[in-house]
Structures are given as structure tokens and as C-alpha cells.
py3Dmol code that shows the C-alpha trace and the ligand (Angstrom):
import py3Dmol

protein = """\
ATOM      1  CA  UNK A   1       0.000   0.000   0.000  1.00  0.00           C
ATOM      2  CA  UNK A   2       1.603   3.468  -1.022  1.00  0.00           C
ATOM      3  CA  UNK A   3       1.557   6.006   1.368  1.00  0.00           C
ATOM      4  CA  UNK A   4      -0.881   8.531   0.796  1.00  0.00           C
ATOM      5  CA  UNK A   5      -3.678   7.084  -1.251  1.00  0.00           C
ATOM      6  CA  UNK A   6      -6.687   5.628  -0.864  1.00  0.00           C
ATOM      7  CA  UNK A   7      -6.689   2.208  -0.173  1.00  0.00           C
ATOM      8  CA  UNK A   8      -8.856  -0.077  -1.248  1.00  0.00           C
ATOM      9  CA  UNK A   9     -10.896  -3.145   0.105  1.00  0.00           C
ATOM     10  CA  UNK A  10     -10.377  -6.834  -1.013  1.00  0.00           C
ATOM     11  CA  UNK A  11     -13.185  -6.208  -3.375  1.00  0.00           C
ATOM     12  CA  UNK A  12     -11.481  -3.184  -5.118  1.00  0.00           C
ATOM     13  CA  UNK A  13     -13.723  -0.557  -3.734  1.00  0.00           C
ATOM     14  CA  UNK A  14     -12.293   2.435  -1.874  1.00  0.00           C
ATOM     15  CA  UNK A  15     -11.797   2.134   1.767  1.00  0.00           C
ATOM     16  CA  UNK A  16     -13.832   4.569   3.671  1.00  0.00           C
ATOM     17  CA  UNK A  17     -12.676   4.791   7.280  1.00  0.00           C
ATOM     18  CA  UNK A  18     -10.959   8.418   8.016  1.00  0.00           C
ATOM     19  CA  UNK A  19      -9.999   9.821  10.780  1.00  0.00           C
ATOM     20  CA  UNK A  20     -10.317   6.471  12.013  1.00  0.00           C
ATOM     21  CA  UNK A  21      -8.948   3.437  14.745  1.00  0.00           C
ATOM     22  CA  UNK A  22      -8.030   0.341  14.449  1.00  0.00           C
ATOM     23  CA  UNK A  23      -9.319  -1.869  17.660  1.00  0.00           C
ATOM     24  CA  UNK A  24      -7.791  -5.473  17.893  1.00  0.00           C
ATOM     25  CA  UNK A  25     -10.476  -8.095  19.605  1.00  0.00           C
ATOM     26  CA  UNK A  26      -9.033 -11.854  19.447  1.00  0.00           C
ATOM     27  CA  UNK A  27      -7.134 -12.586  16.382  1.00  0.00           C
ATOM     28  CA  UNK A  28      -8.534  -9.860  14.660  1.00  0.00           C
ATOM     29  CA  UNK A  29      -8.379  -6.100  13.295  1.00  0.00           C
ATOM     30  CA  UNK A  30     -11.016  -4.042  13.267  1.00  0.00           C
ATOM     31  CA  UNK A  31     -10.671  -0.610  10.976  1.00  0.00           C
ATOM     32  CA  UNK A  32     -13.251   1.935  11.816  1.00  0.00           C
ATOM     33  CA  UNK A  33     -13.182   4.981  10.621  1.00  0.00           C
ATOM     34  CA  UNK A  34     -15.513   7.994   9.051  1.00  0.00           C
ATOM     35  CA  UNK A  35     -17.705   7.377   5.765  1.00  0.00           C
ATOM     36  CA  UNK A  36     -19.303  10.273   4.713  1.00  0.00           C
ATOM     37  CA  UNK A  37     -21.080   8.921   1.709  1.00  0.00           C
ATOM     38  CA  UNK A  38     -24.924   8.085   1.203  1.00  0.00           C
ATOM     39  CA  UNK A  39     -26.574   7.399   4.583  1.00  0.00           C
ATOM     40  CA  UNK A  40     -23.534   6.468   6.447  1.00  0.00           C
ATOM     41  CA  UNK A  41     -21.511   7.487   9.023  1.00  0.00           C
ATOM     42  CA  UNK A  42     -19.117   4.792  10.438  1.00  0.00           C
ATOM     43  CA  UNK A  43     -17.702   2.174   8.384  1.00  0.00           C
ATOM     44  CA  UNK A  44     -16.378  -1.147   9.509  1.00  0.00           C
ATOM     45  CA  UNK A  45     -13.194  -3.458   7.676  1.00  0.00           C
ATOM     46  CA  UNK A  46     -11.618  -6.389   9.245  1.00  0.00           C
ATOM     47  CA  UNK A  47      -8.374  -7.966   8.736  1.00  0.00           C
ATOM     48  CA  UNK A  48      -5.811 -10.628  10.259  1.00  0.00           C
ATOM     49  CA  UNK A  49      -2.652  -9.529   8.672  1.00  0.00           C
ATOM     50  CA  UNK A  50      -3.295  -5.608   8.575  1.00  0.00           C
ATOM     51  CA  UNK A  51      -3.010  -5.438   4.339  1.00  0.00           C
ATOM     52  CA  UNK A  52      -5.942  -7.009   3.208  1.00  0.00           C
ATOM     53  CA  UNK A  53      -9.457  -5.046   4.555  1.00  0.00           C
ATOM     54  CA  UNK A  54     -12.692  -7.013   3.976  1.00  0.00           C
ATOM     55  CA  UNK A  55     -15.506  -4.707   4.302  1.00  0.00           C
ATOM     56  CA  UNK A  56     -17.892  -5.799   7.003  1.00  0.00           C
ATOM     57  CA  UNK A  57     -20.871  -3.363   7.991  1.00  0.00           C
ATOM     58  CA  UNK A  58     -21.713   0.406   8.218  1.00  0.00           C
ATOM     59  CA  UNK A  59     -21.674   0.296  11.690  1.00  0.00           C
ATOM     60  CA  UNK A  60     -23.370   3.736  12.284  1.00  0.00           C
ATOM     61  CA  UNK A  61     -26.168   5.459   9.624  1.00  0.00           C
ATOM     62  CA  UNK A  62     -28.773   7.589   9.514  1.00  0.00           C
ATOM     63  CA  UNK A  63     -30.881   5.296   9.906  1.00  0.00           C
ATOM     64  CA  UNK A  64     -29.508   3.818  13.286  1.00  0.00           C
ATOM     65  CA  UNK A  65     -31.137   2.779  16.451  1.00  0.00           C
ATOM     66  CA  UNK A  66     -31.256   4.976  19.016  1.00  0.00           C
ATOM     67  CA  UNK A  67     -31.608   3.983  22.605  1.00  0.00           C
ATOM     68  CA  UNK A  68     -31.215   6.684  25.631  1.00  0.00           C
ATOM     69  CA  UNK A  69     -29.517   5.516  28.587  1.00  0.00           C
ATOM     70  CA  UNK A  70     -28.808   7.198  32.162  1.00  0.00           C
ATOM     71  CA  UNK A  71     -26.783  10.561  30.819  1.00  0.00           C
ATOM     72  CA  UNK A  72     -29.198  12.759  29.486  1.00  0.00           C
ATOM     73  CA  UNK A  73     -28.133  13.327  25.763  1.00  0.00           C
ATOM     74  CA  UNK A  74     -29.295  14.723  22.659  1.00  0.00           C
ATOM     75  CA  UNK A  75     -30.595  11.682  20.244  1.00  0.00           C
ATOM     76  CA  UNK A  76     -30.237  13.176  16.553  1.00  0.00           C
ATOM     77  CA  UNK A  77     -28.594  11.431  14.008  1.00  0.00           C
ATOM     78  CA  UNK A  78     -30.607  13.621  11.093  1.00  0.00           C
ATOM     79  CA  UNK A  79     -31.090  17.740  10.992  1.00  0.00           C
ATOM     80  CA  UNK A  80     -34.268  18.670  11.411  1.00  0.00           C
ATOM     81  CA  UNK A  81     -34.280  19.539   7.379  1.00  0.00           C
ATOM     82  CA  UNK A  82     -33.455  15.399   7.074  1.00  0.00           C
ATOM     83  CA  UNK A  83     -29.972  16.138   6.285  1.00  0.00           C
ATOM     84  CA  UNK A  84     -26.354  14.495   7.669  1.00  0.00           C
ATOM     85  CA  UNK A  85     -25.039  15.310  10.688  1.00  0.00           C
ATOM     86  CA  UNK A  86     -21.443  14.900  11.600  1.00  0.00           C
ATOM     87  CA  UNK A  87     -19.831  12.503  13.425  1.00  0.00           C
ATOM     88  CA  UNK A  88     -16.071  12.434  12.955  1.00  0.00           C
ATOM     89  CA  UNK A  89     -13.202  10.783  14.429  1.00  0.00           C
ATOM     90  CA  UNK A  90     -14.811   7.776  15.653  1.00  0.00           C
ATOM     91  CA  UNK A  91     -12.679   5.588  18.436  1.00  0.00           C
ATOM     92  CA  UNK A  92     -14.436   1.570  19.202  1.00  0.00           C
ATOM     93  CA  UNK A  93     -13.013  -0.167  22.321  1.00  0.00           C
ATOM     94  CA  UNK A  94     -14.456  -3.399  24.080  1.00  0.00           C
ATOM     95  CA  UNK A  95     -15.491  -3.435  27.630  1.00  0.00           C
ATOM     96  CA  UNK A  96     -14.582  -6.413  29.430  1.00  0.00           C
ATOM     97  CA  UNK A  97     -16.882  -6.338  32.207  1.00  0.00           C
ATOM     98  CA  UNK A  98     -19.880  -5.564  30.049  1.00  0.00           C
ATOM     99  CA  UNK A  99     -19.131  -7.666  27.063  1.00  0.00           C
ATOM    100  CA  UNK A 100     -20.265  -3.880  24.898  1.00  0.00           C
ATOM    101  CA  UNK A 101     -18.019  -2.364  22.050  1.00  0.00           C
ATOM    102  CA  UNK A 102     -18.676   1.341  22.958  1.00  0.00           C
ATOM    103  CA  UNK A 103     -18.262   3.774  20.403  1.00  0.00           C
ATOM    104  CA  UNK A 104     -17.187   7.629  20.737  1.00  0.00           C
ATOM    105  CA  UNK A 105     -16.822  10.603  18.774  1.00  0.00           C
ATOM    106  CA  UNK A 106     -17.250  13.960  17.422  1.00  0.00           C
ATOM    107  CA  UNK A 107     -21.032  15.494  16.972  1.00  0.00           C
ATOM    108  CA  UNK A 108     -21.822  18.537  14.777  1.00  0.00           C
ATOM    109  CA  UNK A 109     -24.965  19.612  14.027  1.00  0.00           C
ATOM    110  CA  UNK A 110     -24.507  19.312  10.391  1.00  0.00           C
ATOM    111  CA  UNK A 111     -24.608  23.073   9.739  1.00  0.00           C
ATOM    112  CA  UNK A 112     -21.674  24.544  11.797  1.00  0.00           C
ATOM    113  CA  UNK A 113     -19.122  23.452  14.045  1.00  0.00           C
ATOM    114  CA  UNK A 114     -20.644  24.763  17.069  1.00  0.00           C
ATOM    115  CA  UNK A 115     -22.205  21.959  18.629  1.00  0.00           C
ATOM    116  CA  UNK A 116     -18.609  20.360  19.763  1.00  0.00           C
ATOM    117  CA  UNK A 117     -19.644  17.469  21.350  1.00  0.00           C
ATOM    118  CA  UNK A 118     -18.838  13.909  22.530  1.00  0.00           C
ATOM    119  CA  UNK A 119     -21.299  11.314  20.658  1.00  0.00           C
ATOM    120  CA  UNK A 120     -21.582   7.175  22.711  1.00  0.00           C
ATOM    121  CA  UNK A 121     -23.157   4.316  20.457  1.00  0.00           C
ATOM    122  CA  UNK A 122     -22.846   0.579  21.605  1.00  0.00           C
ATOM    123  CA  UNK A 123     -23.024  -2.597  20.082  1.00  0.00           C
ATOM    124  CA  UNK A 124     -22.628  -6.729  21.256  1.00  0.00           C
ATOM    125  CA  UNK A 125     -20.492  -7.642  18.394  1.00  0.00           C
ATOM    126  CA  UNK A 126     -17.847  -5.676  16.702  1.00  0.00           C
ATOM    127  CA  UNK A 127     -18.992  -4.990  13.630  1.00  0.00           C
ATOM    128  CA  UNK A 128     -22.896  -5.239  14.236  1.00  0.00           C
ATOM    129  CA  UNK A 129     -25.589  -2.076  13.923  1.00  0.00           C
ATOM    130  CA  UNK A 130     -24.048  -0.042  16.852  1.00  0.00           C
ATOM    131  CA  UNK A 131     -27.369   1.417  18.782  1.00  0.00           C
ATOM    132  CA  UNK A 132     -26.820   5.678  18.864  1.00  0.00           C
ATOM    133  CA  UNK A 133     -27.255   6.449  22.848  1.00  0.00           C
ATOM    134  CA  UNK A 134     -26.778  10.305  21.327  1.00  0.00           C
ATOM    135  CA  UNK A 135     -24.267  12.939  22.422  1.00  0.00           C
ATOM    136  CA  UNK A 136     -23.485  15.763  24.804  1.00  0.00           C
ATOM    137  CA  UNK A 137     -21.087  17.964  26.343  1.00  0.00           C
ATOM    138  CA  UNK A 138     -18.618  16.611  28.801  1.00  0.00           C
ATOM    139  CA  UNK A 139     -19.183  18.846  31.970  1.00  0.00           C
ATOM    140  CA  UNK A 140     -20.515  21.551  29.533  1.00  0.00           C
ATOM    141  CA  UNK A 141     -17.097  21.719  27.527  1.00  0.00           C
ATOM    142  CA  UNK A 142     -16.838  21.989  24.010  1.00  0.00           C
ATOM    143  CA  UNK A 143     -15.685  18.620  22.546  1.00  0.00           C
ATOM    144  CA  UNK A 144     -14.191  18.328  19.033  1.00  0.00           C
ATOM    145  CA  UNK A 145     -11.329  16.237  17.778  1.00  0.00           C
ATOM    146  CA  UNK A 146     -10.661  13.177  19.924  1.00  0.00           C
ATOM    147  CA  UNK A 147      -9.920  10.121  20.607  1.00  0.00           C
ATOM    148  CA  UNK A 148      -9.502   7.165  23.111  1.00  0.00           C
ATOM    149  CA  UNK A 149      -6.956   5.228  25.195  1.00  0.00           C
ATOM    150  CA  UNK A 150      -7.753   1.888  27.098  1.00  0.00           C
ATOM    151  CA  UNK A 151      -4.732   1.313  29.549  1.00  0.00           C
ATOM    152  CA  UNK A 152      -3.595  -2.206  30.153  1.00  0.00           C
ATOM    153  CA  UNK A 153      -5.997  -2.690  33.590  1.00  0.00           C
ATOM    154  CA  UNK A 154      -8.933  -1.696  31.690  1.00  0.00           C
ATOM    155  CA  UNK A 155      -9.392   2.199  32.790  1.00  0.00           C
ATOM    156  CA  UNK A 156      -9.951   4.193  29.578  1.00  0.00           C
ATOM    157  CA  UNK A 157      -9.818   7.667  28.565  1.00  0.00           C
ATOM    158  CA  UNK A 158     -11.907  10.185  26.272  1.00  0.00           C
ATOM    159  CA  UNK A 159      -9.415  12.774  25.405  1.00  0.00           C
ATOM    160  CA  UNK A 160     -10.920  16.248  23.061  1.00  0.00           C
ATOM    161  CA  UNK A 161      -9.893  19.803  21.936  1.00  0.00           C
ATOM    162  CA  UNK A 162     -11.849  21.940  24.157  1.00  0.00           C
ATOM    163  CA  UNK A 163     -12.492  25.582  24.625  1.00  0.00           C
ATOM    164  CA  UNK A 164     -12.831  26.110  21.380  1.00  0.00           C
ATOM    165  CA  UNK A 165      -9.951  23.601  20.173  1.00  0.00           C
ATOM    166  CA  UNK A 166      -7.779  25.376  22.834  1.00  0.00           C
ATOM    167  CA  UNK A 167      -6.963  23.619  25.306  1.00  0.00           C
ATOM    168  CA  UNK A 168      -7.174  19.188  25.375  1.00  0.00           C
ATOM    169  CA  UNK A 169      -9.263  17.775  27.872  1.00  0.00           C
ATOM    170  CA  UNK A 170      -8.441  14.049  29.670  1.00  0.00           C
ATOM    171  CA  UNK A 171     -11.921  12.498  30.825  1.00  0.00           C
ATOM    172  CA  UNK A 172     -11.273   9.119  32.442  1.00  0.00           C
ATOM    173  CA  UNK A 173     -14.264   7.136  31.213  1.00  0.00           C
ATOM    174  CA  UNK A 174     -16.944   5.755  34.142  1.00  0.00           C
ATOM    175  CA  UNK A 175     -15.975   1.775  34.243  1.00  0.00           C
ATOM    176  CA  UNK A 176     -18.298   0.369  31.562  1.00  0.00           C
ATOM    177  CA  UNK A 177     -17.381   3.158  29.492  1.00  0.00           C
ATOM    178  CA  UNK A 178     -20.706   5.315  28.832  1.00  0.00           C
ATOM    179  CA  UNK A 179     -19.946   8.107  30.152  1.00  0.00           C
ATOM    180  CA  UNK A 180     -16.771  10.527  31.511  1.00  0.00           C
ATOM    181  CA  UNK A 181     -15.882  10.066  35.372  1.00  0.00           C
ATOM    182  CA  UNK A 182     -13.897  12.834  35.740  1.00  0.00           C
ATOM    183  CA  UNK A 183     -11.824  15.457  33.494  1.00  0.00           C
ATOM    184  CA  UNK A 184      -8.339  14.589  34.804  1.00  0.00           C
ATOM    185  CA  UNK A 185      -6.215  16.711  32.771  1.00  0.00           C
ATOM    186  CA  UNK A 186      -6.298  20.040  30.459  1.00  0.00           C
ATOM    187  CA  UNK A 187      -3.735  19.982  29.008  1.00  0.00           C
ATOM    188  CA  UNK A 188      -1.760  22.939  26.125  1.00  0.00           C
ATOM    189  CA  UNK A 189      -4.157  25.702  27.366  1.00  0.00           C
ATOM    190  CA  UNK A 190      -3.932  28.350  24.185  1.00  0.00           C
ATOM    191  CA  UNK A 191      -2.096  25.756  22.025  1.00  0.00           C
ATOM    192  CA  UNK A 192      -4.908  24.568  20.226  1.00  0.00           C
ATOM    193  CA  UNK A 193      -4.312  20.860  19.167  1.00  0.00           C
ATOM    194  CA  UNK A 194      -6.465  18.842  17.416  1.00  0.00           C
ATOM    195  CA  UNK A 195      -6.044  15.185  16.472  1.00  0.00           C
ATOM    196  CA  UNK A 196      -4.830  13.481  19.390  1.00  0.00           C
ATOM    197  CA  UNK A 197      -3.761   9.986  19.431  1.00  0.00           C
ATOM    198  CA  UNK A 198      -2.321   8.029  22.221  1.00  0.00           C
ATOM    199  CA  UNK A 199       0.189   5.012  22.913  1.00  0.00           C
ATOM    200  CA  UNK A 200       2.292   3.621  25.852  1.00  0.00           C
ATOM    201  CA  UNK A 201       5.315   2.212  25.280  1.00  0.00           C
ATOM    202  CA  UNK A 202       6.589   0.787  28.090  1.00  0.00           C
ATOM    203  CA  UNK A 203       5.185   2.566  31.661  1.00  0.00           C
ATOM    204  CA  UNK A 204       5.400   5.797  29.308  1.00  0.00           C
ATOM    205  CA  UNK A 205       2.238   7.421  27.196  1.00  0.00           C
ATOM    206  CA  UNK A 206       3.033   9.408  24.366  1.00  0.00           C
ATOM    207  CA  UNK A 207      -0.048  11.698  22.754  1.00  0.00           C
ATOM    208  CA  UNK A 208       0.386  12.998  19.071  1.00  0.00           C
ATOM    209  CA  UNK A 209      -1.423  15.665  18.219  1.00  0.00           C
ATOM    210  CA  UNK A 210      -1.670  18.357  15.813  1.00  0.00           C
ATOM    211  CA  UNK A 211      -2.332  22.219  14.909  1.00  0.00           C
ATOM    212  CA  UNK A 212      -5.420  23.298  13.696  1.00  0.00           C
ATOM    213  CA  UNK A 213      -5.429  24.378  10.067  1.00  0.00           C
ATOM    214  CA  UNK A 214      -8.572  22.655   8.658  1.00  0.00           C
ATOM    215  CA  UNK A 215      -7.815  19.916   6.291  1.00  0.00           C
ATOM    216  CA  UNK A 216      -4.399  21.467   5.452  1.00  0.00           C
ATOM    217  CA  UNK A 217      -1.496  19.117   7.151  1.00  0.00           C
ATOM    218  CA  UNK A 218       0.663  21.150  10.169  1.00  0.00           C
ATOM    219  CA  UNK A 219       4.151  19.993  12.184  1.00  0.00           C
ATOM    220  CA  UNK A 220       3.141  17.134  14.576  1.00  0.00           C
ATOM    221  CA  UNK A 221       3.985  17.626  18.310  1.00  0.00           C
ATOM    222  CA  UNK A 222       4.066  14.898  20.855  1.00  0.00           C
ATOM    223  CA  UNK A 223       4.235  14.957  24.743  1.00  0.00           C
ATOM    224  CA  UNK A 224       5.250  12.412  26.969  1.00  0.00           C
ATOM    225  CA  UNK A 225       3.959  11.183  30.709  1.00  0.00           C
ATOM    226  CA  UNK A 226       4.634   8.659  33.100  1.00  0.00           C
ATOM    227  CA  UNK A 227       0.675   8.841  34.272  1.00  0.00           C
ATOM    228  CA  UNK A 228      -2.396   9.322  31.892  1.00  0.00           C
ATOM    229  CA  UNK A 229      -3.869  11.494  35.079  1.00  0.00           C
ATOM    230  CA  UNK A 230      -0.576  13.225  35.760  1.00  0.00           C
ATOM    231  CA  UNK A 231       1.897  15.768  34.353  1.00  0.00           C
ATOM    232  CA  UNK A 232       2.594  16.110  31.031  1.00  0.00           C
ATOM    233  CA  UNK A 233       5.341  17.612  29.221  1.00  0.00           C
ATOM    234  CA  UNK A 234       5.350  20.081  27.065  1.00  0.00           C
ATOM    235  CA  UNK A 235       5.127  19.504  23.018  1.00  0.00           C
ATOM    236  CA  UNK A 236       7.813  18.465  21.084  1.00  0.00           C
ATOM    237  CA  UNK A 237       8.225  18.097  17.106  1.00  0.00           C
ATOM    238  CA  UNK A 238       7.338  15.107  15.029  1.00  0.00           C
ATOM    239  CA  UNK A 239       7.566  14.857  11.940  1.00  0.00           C
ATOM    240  CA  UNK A 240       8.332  17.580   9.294  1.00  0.00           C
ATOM    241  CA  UNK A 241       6.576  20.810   9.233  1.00  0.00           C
ATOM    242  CA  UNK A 242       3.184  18.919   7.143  1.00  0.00           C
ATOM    243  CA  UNK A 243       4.269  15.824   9.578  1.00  0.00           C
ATOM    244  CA  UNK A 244       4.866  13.853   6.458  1.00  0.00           C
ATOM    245  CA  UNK A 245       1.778  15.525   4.919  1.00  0.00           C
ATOM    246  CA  UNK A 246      -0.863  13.833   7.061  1.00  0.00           C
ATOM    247  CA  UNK A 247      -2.512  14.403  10.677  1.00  0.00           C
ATOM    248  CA  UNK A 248      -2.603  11.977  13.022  1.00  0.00           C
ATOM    249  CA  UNK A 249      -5.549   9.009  13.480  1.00  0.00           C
ATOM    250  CA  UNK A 250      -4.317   6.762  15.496  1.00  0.00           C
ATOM    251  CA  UNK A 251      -1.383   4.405  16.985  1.00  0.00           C
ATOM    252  CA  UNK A 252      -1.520   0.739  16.722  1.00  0.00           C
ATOM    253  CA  UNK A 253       1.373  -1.452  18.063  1.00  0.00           C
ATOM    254  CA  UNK A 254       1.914  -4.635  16.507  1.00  0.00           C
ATOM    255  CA  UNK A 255       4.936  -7.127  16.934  1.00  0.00           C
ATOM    256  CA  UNK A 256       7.073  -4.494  19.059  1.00  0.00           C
ATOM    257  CA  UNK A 257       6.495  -2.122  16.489  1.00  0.00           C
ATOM    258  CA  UNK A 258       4.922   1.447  17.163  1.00  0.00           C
ATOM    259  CA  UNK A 259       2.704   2.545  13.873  1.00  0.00           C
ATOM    260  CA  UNK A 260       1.038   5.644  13.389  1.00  0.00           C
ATOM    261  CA  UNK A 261      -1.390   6.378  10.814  1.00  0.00           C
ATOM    262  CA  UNK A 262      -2.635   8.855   9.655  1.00  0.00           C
ATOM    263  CA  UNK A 263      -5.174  10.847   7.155  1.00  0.00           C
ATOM    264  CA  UNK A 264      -3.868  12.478   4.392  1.00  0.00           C
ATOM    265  CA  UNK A 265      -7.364  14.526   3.746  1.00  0.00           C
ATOM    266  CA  UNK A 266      -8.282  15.749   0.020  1.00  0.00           C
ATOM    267  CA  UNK A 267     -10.108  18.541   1.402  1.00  0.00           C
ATOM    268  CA  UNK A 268     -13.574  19.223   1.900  1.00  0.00           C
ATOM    269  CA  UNK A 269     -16.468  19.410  -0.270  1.00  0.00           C
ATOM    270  CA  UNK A 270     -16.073  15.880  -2.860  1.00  0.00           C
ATOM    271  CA  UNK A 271     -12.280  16.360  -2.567  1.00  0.00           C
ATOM    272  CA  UNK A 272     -12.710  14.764   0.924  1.00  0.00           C
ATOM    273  CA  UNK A 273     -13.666  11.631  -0.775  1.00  0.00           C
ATOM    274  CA  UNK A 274     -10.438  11.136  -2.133  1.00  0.00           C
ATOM    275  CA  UNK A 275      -8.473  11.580   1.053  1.00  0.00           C
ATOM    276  CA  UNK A 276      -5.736   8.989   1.555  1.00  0.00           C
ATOM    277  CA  UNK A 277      -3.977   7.267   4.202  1.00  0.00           C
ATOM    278  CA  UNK A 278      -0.479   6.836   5.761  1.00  0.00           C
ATOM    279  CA  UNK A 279       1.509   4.153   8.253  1.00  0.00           C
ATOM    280  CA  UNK A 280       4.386   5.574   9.640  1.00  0.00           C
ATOM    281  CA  UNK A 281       6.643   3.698  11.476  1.00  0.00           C
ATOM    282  CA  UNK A 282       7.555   5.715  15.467  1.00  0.00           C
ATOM    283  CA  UNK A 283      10.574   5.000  17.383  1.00  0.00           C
ATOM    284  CA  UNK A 284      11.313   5.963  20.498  1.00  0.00           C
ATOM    285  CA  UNK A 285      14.664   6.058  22.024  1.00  0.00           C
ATOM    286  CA  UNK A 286      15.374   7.738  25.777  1.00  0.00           C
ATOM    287  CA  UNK A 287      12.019   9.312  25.763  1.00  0.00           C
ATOM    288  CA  UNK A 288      12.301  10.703  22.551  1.00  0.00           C
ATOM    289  CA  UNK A 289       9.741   9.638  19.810  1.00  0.00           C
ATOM    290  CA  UNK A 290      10.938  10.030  16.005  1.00  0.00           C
ATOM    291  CA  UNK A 291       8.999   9.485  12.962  1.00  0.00           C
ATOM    292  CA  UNK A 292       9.957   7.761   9.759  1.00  0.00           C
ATOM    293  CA  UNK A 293       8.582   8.846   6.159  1.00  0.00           C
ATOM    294  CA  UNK A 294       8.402   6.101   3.963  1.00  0.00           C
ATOM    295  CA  UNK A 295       6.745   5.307   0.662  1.00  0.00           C
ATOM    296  CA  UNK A 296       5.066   2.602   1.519  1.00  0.00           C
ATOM    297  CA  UNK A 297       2.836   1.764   4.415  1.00  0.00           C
ATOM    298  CA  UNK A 298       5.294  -1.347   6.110  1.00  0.00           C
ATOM    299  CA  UNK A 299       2.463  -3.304   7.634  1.00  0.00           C
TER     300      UNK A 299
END
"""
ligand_1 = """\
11
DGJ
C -9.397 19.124 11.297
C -9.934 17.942 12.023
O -8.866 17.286 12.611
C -10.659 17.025 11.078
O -11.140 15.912 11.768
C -11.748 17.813 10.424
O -12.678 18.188 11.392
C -11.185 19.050 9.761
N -10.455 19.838 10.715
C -12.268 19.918 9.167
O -11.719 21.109 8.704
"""
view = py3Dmol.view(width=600, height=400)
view.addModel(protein, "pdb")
view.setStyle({"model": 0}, {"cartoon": {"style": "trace"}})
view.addModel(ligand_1, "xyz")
view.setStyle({"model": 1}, {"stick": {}})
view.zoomTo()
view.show()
């Protein structure tokens, strides 16, 4: 797979899945990721070997169940003119104790960006009809590009731009992962990050992020911490100044190796359509965390 196209499926057909995440459950991968074409909104593609995608569902449409549960949330997966919302960035991770793959992302209203919030859908199987419990505002914060991180004893984290992209927010998630248990961090006040994606390698987490310039690519900054819920450092460069041309999805470990991808966005409007992907491969040496630029994805 070259870097920086769009990839396709094992039936030839363009893989939809931006801003996406990759979750592994038993021996398999699970690509989710935005599709912003016809009714849908999350798109599902499994693999063993992380080349060859096999489409499996559209996960999340406007057409989806809708279910409230205890946090009162907005339930709107339409505008009231029957339109698309938006749901971007969307993040899938399993919990163990209630057997539920729960789903979060980013809501906008469809018409402007001021909505900024945090959207929770659920499903029994991976790659089922996920049932839309709707979305809200963390503690009243604005909540726009995020992303989530389930440490190794099962506590997981909603992270977001807040503030108006501003400042990132750390919400530990409540344990069956439904709603946020406490905002833990804000981190970068007046920095304005977007795109965060987390990893741990060893007992340290590194979060990627980027700067906000729309669909344009920006230099990648990382920050390191021994404690999701403690001090960070400050940001340090990634990347080149377009961080390889892309911004950051996700990181996915895999044999002792640390891969980032990320979206290399077309635009907006129909050029989002053709918006490719990258896998770069991370190292990290004393603390530091360097990124390679390569030609070809090396899955
Ligand atoms: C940057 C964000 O990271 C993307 O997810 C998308 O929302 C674009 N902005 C839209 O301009």
C-alpha cells in the first residue's frame, strides 16, 4: 500500500474509514473509521494480517437505532431539514466487564461546528448495527477532535480539543465506558491541538497531536507522561513541518512495532472523498519519539 492514497478493500472498492482506529479483539483487526457517503456514518473493515481489509458493515447510519440511557443526551442522528449530521473521528473499544463495544466521537450539528460534542453508540459484536445512545457535552465543555486510550488494567480515557480547540481535555471514562468520570487533565491551554492519538510504550504514554489548520497538514507535536492522570510535558516536534503531509488518526502497536497512521485529507467538499492514508513507522529512544517517512505503508 503506497503512502498517501486511498486504499482499497479486497473487493477493489475504496476504503472509507478516516480519521479512524483500528481496535484489535481476538485474532482480529477491526478498521473503523468515518464514511461520509450516502446514509452512512461509520464504516467497519476487518483484517488478520493488517493489508488485506474485507468490508464488514456500516456500523453507524442515519438510519440507526437509538436507545437513551442514564446521561441525558441529545438523540439526533438527522437535521431537522433530514440532512447528515457529523460525526467524525470515531474511536471503538471493548469493555470487558460488560461484554459492549462502545463507540465515541465527534457530533456537529450538520450546519456549523458549534455543537462540539462527545457522541456514545454501543453494540454486542464488533462490527454489528451499533445502537446511537446520542451525544453531549462533557461537563458543559466543548468537545471536538478526539480520541480514546484503554490502559492495560482496563481504565480508559476520552481525550478532546476543548475551549474552542484550545486547550485538550483528559476524561477518564466511568468503568463500563458510557460516560466521563472525571476530566483529569487540560492539558496545552492556548495551544490549540487537534487530532490526538495516544500510545504507551513501556510505563510511558506518548499523545500525538496536531495544529489546527482545517484539512491542510501542520508539524506534529508529541508529549510524553509517566501517568495518563498526571503531568505532562510540554510539546515536542514530530515529523516535518506537514508531519509527512498527514494528521494523526491513530497508533496501533503490533509485533514491538509502534505505527502511526494517519489521514492524508483531500479537502472538503467531494475532494474529501479522495483523502488517503499513511503508516508511519515511530521510534522511540530515551524518551524521545521520532517518525519515519516512507513510501510505503510497512504493515
Ligand atoms: C481538522 C480535524 O482534525 C478534522 O477531523 C476535520 O474536522 C477538519 N479539521 C475539518 O476542517
Amino acid at each position: 500500500m503506497q503512502n498517501g492514497t486511498l486504499w482499497t478493500d479486497r473487493d477493489g472498492l475504496p476504503l472509507h474509514a478516516h480519521g479512524g482506529w483500528i481496535l484489535q479483539y481476538e485474532d482480529t483487526y477491526y478498521w473503523y473509521g468515518e464514511d461520509r457517503r450516502d446514509r452512512f456514518y461509520v464504516s467497519c473493515y476487518m483484517s488478520r494480517n493488517l493489508k488485506d481489509w474485507t468490508f464488514r458493515n456500516h456500523i453507524l447510519t442515519m438510519d440507526s437505532p437509538m436507545q437513551p440511557y442514564r446521561v441525558r443526551t441529545k438523540l439526533q442522528l438527522k437535521r431537522e431539514d433530514g440532512g447528515k449530521v457529523n460525526l467524525e473521528r470515531p474511536k471503538v473499544i471493548w469493555n470487558r466487564k460488560t461484554g459492549k463495544f462502545v463507540l465515541w466521537a465527534h457530533f456537529e450539528n450538520g450546519n456549523d461546528y458549534t455543537e462540539a460534542a462527545a457522541a456514545v453508540a454501543t453494540c454486542d459484536t464488533p462490527d454489528g448495527d451499533f445502537t446511537y445512545h446520542g451525544h453531549f457535552n462533557p461537563y458543559g465543555y466543548m468537545s471536538r477532535d478526539c480520541t480514546l486510550f484503554q490502559d492495560e488494567d482496563g481504565t480508559a480515557y476520552f481525550i478532546s480539543a476543548a475551549r474552542d480547540n484550545a486547550d485538550m481535555h483528559v476524561y477518564r471514562l466511568s468503568e463500563d465506558y458510557m460516560n466521563v468520570d472525571a476530566l483529569v487533565n487540560r492539558l496545552w491551554q492556548g495551544e490549540y491541538r487537534e487530532a490526538p492519538a495516544v500510545t504507551k510504550i513501556g510505563d510511558t504514554y506518548y499523545m500525538l497531536t496536531s495544529f489546527c489548520t482545517g484539512w491542510a497538514p501542520n508539524q506534529g507535536k508529541y508529549a510524553v507522561s509517566d501517568s495518563m492522570e498526571g503531568r505532562w510535558s510540554s510539546l515536542k516536534d514530530i515529523g516535518d513541518v506537514t508531519t509527512y503531509h498527514s494528521q494523526p488518526a491513530f497508533i496501533l502497536q503490533r509485533d514491538g512495532k509502534v505505527l502511526y497512521f494517519g489521514d492524508r485529507w483531500g479537502g472538503g467538499g467531494e475532494k474529501y472523498f479522495t483523502s488517503g492514508y499513511v503508516v508511519y513507522p515511530l521510534t522511540e529512544k530515551n524518551g524521545e519519539l521520532t517518525m519515519q517517512c516512507t513510501e510505503e505503508a510497512l504493515l
